[in-house]
C-alpha positions in Angstrom: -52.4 12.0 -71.2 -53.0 8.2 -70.0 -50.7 6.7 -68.2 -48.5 3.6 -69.5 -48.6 0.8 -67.4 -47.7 -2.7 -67.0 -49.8 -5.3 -64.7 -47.7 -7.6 -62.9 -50.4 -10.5 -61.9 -50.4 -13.9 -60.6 -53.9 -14.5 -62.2 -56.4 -15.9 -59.6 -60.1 -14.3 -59.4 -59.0 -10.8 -57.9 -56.2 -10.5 -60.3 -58.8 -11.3 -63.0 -61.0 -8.3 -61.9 -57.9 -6.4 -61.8 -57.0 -6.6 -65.1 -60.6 -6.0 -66.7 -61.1 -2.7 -64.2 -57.3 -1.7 -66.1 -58.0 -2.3 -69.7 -61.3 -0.3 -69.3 -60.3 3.0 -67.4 -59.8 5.5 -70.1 -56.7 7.4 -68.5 -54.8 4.0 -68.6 -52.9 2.3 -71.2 -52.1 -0.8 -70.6 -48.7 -1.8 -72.4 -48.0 -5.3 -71.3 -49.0 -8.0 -68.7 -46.3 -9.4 -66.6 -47.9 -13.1 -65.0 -46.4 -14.6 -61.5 -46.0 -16.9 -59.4 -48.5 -17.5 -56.8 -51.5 -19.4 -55.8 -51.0 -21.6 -58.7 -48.0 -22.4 -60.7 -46.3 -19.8 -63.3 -47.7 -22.1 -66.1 -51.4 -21.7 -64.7 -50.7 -17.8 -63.7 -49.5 -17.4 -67.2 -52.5 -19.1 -69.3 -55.2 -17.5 -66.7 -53.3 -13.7 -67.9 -53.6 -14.5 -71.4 -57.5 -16.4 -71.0 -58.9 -13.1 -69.2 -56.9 -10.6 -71.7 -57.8 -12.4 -75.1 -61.8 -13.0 -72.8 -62.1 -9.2 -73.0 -61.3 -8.8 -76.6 -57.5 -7.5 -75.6 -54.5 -8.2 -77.4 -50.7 -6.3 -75.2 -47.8 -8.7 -75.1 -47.7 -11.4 -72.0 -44.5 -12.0 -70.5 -44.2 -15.3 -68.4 -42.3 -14.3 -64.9 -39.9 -16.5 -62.9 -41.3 -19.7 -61.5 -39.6 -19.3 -57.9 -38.8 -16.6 -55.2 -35.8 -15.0 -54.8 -35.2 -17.0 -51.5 -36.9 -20.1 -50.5 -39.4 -19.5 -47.6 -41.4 -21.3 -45.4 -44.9 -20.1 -46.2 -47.1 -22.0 -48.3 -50.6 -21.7 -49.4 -52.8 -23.6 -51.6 -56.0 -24.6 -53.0 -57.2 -20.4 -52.7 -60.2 -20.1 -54.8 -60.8 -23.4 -56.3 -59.7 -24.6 -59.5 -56.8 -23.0 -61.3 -57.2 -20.5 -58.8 -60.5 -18.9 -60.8 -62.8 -21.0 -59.6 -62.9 -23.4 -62.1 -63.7 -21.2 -65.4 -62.2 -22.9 -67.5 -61.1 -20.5 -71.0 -61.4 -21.4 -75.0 -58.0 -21.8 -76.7 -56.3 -19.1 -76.6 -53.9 -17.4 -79.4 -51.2 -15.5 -77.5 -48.0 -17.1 -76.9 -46.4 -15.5 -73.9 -42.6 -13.9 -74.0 -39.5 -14.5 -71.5 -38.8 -12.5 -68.7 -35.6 -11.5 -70.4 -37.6 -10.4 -73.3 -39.5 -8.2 -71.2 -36.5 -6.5 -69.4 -35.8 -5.7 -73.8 -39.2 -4.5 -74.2 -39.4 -2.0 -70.7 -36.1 -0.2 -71.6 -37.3 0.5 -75.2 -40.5 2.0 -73.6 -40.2 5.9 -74.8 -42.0 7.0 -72.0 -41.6 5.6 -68.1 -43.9 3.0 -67.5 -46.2 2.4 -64.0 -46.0 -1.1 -62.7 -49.4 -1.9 -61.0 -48.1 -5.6 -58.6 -51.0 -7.2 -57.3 -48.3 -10.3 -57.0 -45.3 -11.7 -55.1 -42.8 -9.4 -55.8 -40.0 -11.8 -57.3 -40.5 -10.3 -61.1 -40.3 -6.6 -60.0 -37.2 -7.2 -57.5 -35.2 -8.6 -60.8 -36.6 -6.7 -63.3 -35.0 -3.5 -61.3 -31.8 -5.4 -61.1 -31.5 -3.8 -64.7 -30.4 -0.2 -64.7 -31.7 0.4 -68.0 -35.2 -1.0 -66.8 -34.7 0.8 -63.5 -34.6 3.7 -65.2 -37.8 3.4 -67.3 -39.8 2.8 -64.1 -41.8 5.8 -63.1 -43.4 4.4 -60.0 -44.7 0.9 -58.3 -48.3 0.4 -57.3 -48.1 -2.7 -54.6 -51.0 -4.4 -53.1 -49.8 -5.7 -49.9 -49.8 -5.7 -46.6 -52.8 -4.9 -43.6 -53.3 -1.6 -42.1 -55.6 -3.4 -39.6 -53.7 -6.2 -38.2 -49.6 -5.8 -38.1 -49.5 -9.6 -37.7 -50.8 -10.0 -40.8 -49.0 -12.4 -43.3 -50.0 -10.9 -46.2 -49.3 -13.5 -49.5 -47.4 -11.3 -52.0 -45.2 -10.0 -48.8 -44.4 -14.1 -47.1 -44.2 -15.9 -50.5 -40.9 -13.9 -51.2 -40.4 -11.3 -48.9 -37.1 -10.7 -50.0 -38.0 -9.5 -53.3 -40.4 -6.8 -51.5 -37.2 -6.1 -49.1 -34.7 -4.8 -52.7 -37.9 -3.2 -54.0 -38.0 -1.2 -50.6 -34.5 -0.2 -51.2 -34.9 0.4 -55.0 -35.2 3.9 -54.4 -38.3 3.8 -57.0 -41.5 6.0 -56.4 -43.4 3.2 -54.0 -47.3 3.5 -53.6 -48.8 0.8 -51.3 -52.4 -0.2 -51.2 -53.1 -2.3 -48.3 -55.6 -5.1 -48.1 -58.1 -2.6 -45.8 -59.1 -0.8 -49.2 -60.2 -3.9 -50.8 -61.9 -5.1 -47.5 -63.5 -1.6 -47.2 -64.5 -2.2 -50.9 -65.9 -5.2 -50.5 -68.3 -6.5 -53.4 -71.9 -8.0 -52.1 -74.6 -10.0 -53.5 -76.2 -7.1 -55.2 -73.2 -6.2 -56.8 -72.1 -9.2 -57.7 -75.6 -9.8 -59.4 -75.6 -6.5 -61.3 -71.7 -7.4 -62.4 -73.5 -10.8 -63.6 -76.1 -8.7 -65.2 -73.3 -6.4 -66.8 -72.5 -8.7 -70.1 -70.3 -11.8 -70.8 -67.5 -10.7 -68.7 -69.6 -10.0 -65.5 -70.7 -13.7 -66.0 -67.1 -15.1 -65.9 -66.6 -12.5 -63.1 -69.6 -13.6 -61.3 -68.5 -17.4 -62.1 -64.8 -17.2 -60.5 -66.4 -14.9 -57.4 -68.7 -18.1 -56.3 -65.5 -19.7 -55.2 -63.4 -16.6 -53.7 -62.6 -16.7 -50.1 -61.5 -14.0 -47.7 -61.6 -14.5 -44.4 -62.0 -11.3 -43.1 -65.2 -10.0 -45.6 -66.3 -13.7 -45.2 -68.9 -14.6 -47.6 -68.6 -11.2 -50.0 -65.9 -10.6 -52.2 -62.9 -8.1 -51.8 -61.0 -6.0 -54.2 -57.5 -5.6 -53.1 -56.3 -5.5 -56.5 -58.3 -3.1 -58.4 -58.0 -0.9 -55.4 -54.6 -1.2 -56.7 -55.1 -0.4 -60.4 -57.9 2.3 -59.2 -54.7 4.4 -56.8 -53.6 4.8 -60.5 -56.8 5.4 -62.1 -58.3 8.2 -59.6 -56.0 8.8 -56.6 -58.3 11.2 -55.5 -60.5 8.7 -54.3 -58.1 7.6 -51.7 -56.2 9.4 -48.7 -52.3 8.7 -48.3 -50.2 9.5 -46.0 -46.0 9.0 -46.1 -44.6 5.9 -44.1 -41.4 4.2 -43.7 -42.4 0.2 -45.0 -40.1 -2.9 -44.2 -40.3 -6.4 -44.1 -40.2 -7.6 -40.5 -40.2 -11.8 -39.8 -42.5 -13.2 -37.2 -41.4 -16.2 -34.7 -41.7 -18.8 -37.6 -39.1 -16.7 -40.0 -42.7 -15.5 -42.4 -42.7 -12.1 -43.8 -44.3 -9.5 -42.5 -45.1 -5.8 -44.5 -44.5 -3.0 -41.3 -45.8 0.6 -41.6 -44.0 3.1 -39.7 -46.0 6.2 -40.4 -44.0 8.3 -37.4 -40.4 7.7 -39.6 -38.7 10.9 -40.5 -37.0 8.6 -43.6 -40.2 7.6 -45.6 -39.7 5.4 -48.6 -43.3 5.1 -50.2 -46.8 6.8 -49.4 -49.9 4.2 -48.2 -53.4 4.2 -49.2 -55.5 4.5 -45.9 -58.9 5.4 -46.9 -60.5 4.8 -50.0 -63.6 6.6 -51.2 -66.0 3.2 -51.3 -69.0 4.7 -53.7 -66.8 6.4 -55.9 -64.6 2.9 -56.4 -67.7 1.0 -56.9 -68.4 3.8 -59.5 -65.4 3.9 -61.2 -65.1 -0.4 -61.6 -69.0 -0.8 -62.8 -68.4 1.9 -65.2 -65.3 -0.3 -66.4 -67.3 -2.7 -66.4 -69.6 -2.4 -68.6 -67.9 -1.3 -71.0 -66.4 -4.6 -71.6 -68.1 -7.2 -73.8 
């Protein structure tokens, strides 16, 4: 049976990859794209969703998310990944008209069978959205991409641009499966797979366009795949090793958050991702793909 789920994404280059690798797994079905906040505004987020969906030949509803975090904060970022945050692709027209956030909240607890939120975003949408009983309820797990295995000082961006969304999510009591940044880094993309991407059809070449201008600094001059090591935990868990782990939100000396893995806790509240399969991934996203046009 595939699974339902929902992509909550802040639409920048690895977000746009995300959501390509989603729409083409055939165990998924994706219901509905939730847009965010992040490296650009909620208006750009929003028209980068619907550009890559209606790209691809897809048509789910779009629902536009809320513009600001839960709680101001002092991090800021900008100006990650050049131009409307995809490098400059710039998309036709398109034809969707995105929904509210209230209409989605209508649409999740209609949903006849619990949905899979896959957040490769700040977590401000998710936080609220579970605010709702009724949505609460139809939620059968959260996939996060956050934090760094790595480097505990790591301020990772979808944990310090509202870290107290990520903080209610903790507490939620909802299934919680975390993907850190190390799978993506593991998973990094090189020139030869960025050329046979390019190689792959229309949408390898918008890929291939928006990946000249991603930056990383830890892979450097490649490209990572936090987020559809995200979607991929969905996909084909078995790719990846997990252990249980008690995650918080702790706050450095400047008051940014930081994600915190305790994997000695007695009191777990979600399982990490720390391994990932790296040729089986690659695998699994080329065979996604190309299958899209």
């Amino acid at each position: 049976m595939r699974k339902s789920i929902i992509l909550n994404v802040d639409t920048g280059i690895d977000d746009a990859t995300a959501i390509v690798f989603a729409f083409f797994q055939h165990n998924l079905d994706v219901k509905a794209l939730l847009s965010a906040k992040g490296n650009s505004s909620i208006n750009e987020s929003t028209k980068n969703t619907v550009g890559v969906m209606e790209y691809i030949g897809k048509c789910v509803p779009v629902f536009k998310g809320l513009a600001k975090p839960l709680k101001p904060t002092v991090f800021k970022v900008a100006g990650v990944h050049g131009k409307g945050g995809i490098g400059g692709f710039v998309f036709q027209e398109t034809k969707t008209k995105a929904q509210s956030f209230e209409e989605l909240e209508s649409f999740i607890s209609q949903q006849k069978r619990k949905v899979t939120i896959v957040s490769t975003a700040p977590m401000t949408n998710i936080a609220t959205l579970l605010e709702n009983k009724k949505c609460r309820k139809r939620v059968k797990r959260i996939i996060i991409q956050a934090g760094l295995l790595g480097d505990p000082n790591y301020t990772s961006f979808n944990i310090a641009t509202d870290p107290l969304a990520m903080e209610k999510v903790l507490q939620s009591g909802v299934k919680l499966i975390i993907c850190p940044s190390d799978m993506g880094h593991y998973a990094f993309l090189g020139k030869k797979d960025v050329i046979n991407i390019k190689n792959s059809g229309k949408t390898g070449e918008m890929l291939a366009f928006m990946f000249k201008s991603y930056k990383d600094r830890v892979v450097q001059n490649n490209v990572a795949t936090h987020d559809s090591c995200a979607v991929a935990c969905l996909a084909r868990p078995k790719i990846f090793e997990f252990k249980k782990a008690r995650v918080f939100v702790e706050y450095n000396q400047n008051s940014i958050g930081i994600l915190k893995f305790d994997f000695e806790s007695k009191e777990p509240n979600a399982t990490v991702c720390t391994d990932i399969n790296i040729r089986e991934f690659k695998k699994l996203l080329f065979n996604a793909l190309n299958k899209a046009p």
